[in-house]
N, C-alpha and C positions, 0 to 999 in steps of 0.2 A: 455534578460533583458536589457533595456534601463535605462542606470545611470545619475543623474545630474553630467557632467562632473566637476561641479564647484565646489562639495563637497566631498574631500577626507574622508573616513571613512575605516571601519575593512573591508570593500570586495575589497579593494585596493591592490596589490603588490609590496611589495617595492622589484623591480631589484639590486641595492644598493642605496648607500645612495645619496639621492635628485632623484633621478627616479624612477616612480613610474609606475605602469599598472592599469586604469582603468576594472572594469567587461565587461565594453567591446572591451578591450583591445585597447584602445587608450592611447600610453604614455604620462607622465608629466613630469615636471622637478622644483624642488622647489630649487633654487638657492641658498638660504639661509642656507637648510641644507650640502648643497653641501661646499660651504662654512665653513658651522661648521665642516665637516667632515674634510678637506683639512686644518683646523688650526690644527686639532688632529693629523692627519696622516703625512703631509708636514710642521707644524712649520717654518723651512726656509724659504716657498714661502712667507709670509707677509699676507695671505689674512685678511683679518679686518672687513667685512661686509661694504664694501664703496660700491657706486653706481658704482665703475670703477669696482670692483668683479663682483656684480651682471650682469652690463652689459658685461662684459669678457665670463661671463657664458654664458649668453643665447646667444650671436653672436657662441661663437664657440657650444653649442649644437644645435642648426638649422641648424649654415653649414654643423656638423656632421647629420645631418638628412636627408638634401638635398642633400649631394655628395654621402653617403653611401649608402643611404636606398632609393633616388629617390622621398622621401616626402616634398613636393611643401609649399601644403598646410596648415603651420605652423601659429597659432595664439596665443597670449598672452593673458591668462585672468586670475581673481583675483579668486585664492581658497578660501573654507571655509575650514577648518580644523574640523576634527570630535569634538575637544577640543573647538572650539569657535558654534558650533552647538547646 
């Protein structure tokens, strides 16, 4: 089954929080809840939702993608959310 990558919904797995698995199993990463989770869980570190979090996030999950998992071919694109669908 071929999914709109671009549209998160209920056939989705979330791995934890802000990582997700497509149905055909191609991961995501939504920074923002990442973020939300890491104000719950870490308080101390400061995260706030600024541009410097989001982009802290997605530099270090692409190198983690690239040095661990050997995946090159990393692209940024804007989801739909099943809630704004």
């Amino acid at each position: 089954m071929t999914c709109d990558p671009t549209h998160r919904d209920s056939s989705w797995q979330m791995i934890q929080p802000g990582c997700w698995i497509d149905p055909d199993g191609a991961p995501h990463v939504f920074p923002d809840e990442i973020v939300a989770w890491m104000r719950v869980e870490h308080p101390e570190a400061g995260f706030n939702y600024s541009r410097e979090d989001y982009d802290m996030i997605v530099a270090t999950v692409m190198e983690v993608f690239r040095e661990t998992c050997g995946i090159s071919d990393l692209r940024i694109i804007k989801h739909t959310r099943e809630s704004e669908a």
